[in-house]
Backbone bond lengths (Angstrom), bond angles and torsions (degrees), N, CA, C in turn:
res aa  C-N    CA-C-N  psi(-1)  N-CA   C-N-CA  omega(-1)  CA-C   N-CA-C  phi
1 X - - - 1.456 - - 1.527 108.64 -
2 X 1.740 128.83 127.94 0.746 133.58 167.42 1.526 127.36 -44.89
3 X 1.290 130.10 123.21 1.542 141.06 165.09 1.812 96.10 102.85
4 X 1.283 146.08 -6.11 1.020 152.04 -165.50 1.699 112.39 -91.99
5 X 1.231 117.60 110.98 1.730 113.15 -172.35 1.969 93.55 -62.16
6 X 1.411 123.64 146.38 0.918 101.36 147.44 1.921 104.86 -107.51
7 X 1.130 137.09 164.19 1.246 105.41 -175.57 1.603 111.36 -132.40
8 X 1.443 89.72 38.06 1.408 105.70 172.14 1.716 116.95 -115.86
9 X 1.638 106.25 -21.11 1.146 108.39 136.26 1.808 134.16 -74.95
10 X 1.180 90.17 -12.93 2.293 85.59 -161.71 1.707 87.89 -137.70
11 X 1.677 103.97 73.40 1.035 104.39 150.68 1.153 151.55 -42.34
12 X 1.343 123.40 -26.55 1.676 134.16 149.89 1.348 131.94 -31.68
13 X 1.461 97.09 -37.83 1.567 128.54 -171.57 2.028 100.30 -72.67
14 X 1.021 88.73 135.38 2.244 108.51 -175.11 1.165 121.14 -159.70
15 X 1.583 106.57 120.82 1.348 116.88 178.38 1.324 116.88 -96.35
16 X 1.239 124.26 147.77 1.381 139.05 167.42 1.300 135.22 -106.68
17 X 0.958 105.02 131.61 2.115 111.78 -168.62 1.554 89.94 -92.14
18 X 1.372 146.18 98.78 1.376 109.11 157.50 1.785 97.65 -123.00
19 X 1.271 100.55 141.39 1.699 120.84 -155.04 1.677 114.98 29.99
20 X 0.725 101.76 24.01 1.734 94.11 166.81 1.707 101.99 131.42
21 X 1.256 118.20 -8.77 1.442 130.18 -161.13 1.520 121.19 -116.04
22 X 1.281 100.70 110.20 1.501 95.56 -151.94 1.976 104.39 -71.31
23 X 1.470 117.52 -170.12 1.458 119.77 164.92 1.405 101.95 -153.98
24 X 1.070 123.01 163.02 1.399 130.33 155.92 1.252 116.64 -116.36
25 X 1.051 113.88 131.10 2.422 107.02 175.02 1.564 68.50 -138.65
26 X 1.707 88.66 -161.63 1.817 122.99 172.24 1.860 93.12 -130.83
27 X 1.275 87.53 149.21 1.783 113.75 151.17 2.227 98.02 -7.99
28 X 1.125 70.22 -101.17 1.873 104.32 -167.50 1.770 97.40 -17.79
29 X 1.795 112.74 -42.64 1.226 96.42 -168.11 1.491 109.21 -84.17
30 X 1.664 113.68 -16.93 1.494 108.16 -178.42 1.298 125.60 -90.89
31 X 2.081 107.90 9.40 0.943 119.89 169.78 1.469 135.71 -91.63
32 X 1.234 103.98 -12.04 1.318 131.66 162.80 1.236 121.62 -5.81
33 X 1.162 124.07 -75.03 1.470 153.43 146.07 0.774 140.00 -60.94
34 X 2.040 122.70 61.98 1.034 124.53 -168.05 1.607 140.46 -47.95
35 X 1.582 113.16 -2.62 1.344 129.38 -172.46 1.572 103.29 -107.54
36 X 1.377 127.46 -19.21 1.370 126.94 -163.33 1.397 108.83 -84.81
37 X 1.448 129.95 167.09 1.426 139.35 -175.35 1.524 105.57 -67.75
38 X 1.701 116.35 -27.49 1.860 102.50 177.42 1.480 103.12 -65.10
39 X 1.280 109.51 -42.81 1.802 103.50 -160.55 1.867 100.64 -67.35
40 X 1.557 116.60 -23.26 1.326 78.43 -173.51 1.471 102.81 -104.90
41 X 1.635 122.30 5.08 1.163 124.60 176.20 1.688 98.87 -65.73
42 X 1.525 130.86 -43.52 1.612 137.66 -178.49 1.380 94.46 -35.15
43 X 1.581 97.60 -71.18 1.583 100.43 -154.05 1.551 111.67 -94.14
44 X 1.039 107.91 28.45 1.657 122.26 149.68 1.480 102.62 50.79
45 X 1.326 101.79 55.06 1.614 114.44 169.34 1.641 110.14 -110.03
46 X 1.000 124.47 4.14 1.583 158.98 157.57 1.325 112.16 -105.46
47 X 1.627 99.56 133.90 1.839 110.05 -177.51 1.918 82.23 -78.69
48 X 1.605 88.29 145.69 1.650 101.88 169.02 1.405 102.66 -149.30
49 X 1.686 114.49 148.86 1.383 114.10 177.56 1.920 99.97 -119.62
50 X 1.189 118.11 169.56 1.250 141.14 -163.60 1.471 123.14 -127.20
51 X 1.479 112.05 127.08 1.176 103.83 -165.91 2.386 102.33 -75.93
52 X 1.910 117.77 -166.01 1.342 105.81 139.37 1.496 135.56 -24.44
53 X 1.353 107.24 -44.16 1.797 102.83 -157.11 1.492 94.53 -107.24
54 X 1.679 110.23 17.31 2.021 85.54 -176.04 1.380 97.60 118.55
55 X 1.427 118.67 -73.07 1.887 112.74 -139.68 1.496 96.23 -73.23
56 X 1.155 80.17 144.68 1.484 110.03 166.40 1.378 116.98 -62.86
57 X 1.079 120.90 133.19 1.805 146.19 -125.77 2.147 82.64 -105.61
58 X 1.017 150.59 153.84 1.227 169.36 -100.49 1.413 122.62 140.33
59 X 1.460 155.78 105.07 1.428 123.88 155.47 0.995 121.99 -98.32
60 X 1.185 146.26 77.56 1.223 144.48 -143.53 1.712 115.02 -162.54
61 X 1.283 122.69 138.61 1.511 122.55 -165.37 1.558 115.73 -56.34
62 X 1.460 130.91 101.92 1.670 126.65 -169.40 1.679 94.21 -67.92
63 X 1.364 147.02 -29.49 0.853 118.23 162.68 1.774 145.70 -52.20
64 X 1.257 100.75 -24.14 1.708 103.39 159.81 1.492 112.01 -95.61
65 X 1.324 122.48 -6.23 1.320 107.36 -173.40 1.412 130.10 -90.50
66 X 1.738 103.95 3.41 1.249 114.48 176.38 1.951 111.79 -70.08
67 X 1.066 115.18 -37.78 1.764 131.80 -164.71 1.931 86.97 -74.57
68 X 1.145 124.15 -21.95 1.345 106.39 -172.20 1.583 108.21 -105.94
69 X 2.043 107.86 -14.79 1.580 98.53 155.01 1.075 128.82 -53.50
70 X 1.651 101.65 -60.93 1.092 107.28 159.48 1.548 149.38 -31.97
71 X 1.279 120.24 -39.48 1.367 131.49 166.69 1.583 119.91 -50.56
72 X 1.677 97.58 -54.73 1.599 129.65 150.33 1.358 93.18 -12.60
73 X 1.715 119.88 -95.23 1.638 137.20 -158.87 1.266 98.39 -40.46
74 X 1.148 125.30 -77.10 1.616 146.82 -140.43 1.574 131.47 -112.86
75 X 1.270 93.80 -7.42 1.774 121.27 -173.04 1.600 80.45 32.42
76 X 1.207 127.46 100.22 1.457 155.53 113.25 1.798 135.40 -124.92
77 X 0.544 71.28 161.91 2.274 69.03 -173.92 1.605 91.50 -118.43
78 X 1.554 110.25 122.45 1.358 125.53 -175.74 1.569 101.85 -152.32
79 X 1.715 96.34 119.83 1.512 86.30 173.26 1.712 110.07 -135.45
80 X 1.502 89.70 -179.02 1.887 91.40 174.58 1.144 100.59 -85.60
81 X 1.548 99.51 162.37 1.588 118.97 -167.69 1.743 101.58 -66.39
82 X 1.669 116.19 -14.39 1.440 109.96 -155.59 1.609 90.10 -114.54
83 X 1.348 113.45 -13.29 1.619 101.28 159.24 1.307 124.53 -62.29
84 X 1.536 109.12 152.26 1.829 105.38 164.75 1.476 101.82 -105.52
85 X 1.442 90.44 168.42 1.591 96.03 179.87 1.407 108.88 -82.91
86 X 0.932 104.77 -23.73 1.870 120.19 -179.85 1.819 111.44 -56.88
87 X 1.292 92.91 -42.11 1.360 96.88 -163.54 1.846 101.67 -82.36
88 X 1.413 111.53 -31.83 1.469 125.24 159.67 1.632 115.94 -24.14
89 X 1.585 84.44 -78.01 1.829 120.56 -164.20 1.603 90.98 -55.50
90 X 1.242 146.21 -16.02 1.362 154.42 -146.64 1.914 106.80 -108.89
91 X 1.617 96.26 -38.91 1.369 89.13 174.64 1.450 107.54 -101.38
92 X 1.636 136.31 -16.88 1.090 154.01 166.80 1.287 110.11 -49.53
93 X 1.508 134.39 -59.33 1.597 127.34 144.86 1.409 123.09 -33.72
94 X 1.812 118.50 -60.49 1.386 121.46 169.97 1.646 109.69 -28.17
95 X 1.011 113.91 -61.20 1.258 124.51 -140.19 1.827 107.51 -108.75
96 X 1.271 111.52 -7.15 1.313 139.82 172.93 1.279 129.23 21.09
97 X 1.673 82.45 77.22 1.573 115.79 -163.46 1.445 95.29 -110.02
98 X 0.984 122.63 95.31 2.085 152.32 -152.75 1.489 96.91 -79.61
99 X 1.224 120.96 -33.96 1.770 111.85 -166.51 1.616 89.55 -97.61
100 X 1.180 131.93 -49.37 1.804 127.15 155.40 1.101 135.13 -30.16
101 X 1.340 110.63 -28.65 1.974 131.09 -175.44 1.387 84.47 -67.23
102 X 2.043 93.98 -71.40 1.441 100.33 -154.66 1.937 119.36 -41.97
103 X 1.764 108.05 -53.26 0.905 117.58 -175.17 1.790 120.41 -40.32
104 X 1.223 106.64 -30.62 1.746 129.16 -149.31 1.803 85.99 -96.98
105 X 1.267 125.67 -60.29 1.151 123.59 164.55 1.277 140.20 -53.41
106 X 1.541 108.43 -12.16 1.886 120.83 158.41 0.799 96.63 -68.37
107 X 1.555 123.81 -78.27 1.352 137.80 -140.48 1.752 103.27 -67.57
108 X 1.346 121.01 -9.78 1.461 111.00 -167.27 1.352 89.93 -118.77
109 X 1.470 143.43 29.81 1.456 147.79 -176.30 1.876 84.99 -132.03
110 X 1.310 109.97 -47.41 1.653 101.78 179.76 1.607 108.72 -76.42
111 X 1.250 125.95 -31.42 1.354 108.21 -178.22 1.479 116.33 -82.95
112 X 1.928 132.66 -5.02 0.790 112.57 179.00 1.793 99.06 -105.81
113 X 1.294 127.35 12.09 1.507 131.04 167.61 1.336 96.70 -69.79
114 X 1.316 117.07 -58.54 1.361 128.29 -176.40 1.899 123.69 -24.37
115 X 1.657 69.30 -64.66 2.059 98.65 168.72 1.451 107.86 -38.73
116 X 1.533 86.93 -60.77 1.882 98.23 -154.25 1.568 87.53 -52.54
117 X 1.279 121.43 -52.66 1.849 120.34 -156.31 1.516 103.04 -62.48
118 X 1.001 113.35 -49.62 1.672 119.88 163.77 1.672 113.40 -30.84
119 X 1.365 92.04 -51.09 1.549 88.12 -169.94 1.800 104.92 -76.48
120 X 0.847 99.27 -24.53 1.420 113.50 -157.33 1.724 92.47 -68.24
121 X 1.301 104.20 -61.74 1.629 110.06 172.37 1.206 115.25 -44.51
122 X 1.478 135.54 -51.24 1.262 147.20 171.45 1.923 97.76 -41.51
123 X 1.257 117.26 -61.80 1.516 111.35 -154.26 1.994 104.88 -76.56
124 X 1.517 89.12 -20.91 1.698 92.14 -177.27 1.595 109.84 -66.65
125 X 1.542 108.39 -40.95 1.527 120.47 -172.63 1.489 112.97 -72.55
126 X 1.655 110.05 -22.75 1.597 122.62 -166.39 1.377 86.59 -89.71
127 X 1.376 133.43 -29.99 1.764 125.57 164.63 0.972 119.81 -66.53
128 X 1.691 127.47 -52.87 0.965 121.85 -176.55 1.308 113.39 -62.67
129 X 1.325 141.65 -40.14 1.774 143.16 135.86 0.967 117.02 35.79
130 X 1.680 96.41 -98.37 1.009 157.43 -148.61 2.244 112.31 -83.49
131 X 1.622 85.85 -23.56 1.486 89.03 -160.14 1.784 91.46 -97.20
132 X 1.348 141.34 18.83 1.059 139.84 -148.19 1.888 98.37 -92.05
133 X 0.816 130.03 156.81 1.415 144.89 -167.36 1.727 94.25 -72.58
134 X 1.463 104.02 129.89 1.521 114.27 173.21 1.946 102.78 -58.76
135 X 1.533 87.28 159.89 1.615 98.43 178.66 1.743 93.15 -90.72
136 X 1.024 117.17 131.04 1.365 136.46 178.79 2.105 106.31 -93.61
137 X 1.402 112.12 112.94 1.609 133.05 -170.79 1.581 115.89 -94.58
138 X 1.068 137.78 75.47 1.413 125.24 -170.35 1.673 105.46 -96.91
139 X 1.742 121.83 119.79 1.061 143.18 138.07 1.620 125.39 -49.50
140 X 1.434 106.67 158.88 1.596 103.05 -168.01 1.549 92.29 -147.78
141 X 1.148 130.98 108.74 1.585 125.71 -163.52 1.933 108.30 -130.91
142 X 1.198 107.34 122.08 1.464 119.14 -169.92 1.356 108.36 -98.31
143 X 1.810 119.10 117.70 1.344 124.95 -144.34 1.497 90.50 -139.71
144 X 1.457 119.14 165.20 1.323 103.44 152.07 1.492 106.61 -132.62
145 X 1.515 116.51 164.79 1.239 116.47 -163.68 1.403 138.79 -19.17
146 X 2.006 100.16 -58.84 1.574 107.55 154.67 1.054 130.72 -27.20
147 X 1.622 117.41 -31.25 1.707 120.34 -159.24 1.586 103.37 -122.39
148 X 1.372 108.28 32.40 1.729 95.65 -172.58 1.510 97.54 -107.70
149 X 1.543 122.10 -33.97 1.034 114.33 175.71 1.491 132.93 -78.64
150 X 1.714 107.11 8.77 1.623 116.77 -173.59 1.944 69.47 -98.22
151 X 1.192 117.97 -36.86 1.750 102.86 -151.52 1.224 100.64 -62.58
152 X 1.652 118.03 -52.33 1.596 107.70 -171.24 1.055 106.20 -65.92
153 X 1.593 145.26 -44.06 1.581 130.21 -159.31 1.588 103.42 -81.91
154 X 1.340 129.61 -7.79 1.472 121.76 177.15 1.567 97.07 -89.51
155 X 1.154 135.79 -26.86 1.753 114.26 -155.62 1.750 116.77 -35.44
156 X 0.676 130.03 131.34 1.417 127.93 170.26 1.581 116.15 -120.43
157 X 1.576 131.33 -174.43 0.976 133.08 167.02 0.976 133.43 59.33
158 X 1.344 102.58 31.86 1.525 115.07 177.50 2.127 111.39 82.61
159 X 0.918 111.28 22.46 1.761 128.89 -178.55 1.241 102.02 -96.51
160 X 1.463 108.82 128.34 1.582 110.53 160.22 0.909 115.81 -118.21
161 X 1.552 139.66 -179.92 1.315 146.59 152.12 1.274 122.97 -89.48
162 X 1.296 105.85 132.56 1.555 132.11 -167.83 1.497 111.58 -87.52
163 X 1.555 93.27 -71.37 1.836 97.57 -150.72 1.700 96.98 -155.34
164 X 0.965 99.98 148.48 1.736 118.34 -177.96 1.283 120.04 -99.96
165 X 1.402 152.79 68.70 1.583 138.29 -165.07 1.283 110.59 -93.52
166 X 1.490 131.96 148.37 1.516 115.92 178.69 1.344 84.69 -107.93
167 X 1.186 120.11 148.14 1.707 129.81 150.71 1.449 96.73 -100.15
168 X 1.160 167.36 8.88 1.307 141.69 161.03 1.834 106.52 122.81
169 X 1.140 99.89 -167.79 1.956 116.99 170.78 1.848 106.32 -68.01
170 X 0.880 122.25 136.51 1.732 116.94 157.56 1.294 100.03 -73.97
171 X 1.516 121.84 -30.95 1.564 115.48 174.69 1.198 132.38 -51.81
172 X 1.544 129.11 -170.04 1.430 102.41 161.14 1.593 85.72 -109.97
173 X 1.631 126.04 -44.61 0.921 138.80 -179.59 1.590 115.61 -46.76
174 X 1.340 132.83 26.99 1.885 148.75 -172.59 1.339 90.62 20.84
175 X 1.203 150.84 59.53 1.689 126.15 133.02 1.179 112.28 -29.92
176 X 1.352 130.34 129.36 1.569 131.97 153.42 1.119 125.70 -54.66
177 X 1.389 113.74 -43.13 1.581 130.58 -178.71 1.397 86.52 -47.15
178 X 1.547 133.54 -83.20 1.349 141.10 -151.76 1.787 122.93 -53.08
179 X 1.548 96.59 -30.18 1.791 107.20 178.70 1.478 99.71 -17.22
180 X 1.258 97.01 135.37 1.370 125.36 156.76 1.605 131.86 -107.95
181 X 1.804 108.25 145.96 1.387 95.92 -155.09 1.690 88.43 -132.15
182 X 1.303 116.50 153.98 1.934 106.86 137.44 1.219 110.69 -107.49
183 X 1.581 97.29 137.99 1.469 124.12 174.77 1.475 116.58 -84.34
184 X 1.482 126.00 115.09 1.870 111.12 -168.48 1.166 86.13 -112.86
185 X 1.748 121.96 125.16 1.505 126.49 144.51 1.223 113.73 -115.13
186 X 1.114 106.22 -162.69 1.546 132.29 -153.75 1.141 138.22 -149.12
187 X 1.667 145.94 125.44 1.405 124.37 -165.44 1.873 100.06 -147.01
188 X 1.267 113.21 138.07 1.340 98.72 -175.79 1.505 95.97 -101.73
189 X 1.267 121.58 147.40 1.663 154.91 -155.03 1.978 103.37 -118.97
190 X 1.461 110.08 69.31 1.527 89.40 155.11 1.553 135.77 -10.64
191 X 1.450 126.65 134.67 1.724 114.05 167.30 1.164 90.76 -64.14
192 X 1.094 101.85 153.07 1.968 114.95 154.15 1.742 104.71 -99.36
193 X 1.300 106.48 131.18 1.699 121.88 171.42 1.235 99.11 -101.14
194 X 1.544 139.21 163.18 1.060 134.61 177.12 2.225 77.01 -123.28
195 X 1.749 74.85 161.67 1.261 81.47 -153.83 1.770 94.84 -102.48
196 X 1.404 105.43 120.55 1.502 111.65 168.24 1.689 118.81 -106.68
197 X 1.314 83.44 165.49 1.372 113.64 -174.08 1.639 115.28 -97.80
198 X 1.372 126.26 168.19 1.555 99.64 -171.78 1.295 112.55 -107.07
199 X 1.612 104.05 10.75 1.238 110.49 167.65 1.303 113.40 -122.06
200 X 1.729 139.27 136.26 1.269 137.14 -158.90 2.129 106.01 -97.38
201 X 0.945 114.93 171.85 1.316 110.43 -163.01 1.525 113.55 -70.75
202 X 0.845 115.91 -19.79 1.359 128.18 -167.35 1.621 99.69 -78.91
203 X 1.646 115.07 -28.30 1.536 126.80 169.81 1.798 103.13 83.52
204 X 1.411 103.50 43.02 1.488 127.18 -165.83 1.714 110.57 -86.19
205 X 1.620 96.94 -18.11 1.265 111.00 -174.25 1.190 121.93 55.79
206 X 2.056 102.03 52.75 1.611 90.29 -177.91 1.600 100.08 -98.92
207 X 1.170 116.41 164.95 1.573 134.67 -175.83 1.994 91.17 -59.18
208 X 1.238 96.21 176.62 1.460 125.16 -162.68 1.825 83.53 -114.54
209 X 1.170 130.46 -42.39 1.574 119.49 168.95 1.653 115.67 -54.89
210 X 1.408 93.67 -54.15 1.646 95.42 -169.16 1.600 117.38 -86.01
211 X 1.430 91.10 8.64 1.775 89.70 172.13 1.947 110.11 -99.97
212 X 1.399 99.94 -29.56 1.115 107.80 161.30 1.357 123.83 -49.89
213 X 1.435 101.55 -52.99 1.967 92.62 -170.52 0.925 95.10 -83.86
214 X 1.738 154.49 32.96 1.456 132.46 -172.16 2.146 68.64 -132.15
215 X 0.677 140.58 -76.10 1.744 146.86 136.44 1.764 107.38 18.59
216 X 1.133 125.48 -52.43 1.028 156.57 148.46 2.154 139.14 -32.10
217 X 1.700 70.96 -68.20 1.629 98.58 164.22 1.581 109.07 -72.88
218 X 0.786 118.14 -58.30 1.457 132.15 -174.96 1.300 119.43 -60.28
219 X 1.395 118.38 -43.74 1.356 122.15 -179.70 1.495 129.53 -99.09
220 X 1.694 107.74 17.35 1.496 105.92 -163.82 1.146 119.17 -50.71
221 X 1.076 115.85 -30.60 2.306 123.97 -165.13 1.642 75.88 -114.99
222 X 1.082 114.28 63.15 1.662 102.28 151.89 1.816 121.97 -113.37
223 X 1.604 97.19 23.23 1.753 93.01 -174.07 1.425 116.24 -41.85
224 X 0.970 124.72 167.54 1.479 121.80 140.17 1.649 110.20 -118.72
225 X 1.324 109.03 129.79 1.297 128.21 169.01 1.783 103.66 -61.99
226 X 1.507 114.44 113.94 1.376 110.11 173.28 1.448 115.93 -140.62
227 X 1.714 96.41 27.83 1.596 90.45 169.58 1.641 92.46 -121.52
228 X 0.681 142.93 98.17 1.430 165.32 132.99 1.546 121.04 -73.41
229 X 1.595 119.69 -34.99 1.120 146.92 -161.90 1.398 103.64 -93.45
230 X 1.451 159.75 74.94 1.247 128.20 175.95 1.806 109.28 -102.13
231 X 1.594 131.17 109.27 1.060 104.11 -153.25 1.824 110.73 -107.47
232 X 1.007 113.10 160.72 1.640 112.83 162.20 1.844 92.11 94.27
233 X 1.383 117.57 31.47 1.585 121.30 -177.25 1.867 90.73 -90.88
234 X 1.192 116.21 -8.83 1.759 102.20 -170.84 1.489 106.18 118.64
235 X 1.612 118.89 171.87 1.399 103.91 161.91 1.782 115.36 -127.49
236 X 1.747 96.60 38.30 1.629 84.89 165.76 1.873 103.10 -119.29
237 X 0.946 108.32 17.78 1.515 129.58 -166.87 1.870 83.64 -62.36
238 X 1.587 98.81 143.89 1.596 96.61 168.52 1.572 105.68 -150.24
239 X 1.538 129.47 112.88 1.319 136.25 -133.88 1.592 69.92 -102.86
240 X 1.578 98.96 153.38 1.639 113.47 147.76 1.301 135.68 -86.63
């Protein structure tokens, strides 16, 4: 019957049991590699057992073992997106297929450089963020003489003093005692970053860089005003 191995004519032709999953290659491709377990499993310099139909018995996961038939055919390393390389490089030792190791061991030294730079970009941009010049708050507070010297020695909370203005007497009659002044301080205001994760909620797997500058874009005029509060100024103090 056409397309059907028989393999009692086409001796070349070999099946494989590995965990329950059969394969077909020939000889030639599992010979490839004169140091690996196919070439000496061929020439039966290794005990091997056999399933009903022939193939040679395997225990070993058929899901990684396709990328190392393959390698076999074509000497290339090609995998699915849902393979790891880890789990690859694992039967590639087993089975000690030396030009496969090597390959599996580049590629898994370049994809975790990769990472590191990724991350690395992520923590440079989360500084640069983060490192941006505080928002600077200036108060303007209308005191009169009596109360200027409780104002400067109370400032608290991070408040300084600015600037001194006299507006004159509240009187009409100028008592000195009474002069009135505005007091201008000042308080610098950290940015606030909101704090991300490097994965966004939706589980979109966006980077911790590119959530920032979209984080970023969005939130430029997002201060919050939080000196409103200046405390321990007295209680005849009357802010403008």
């Amino acid at each position: 019957m056409s397309g059907v191995v028989n393999f009692q004519f086409h001796p070349d032709w070999v099946k494989l049991n590995v965990g329950g999953t059969t394969f077909t290659t020939t000889k030639s491709t599992l010979s490839k590699d004169p140091k690996s377990f196919f070439h000496r499993l061929i020439n039966q310099t290794i005990e091997s057992h056999r399933d009903g139909d022939g193939a040679y018995l395997i225990d070993r996961d058929p899901s990684y073992f396709t990328p190392v038939l393959n390698y076999l055919r074509h000497g290339k390393l090609v995998l699915d997106k849902h393979v790891e390389e880890e789990g690859v490089l694992e039967e590639a030792e087993f089975y000690s297929v030396t030009g496969l190791i090597d390959l599996l061991k580049d590629r898994i030294r370049k994809r975790d450089e990769e990472s590191r730079r990724r991350r690395a970009a992520d923590a440079r941009l989360v500084s640069a963020v983060t490192a941006r010049p505080a928002k600077t708050v200036y108060r303007v507070i209308q005191c009169q003489d009596s109360e200027l010297t409780n104002l400067v020695s109370t400032l608290s909370d991070g408040w300084e003093f600015v600037q001194l203005v006299t507006i004159g007497s509240h009187y009409q009659y100028g008592n000195e005692d009474n002069a009135e002044f505005l007091c201008i301080v000042s308080k610098q205001i950290p940015e606030v970053v909101k704090d991300l994760s490097t994965t966004d909620s939706t589980g979109s797997g966006e980077s911790t860089a590119a959530a920032l500058a979209s984080s970023n874009g969005n939130n430029a005029s997002g201060h919050v005003d939080q000196g409103s509060r200046i405390q321990g100024l007295g209680s005849r103090m009357r802010p403008i």
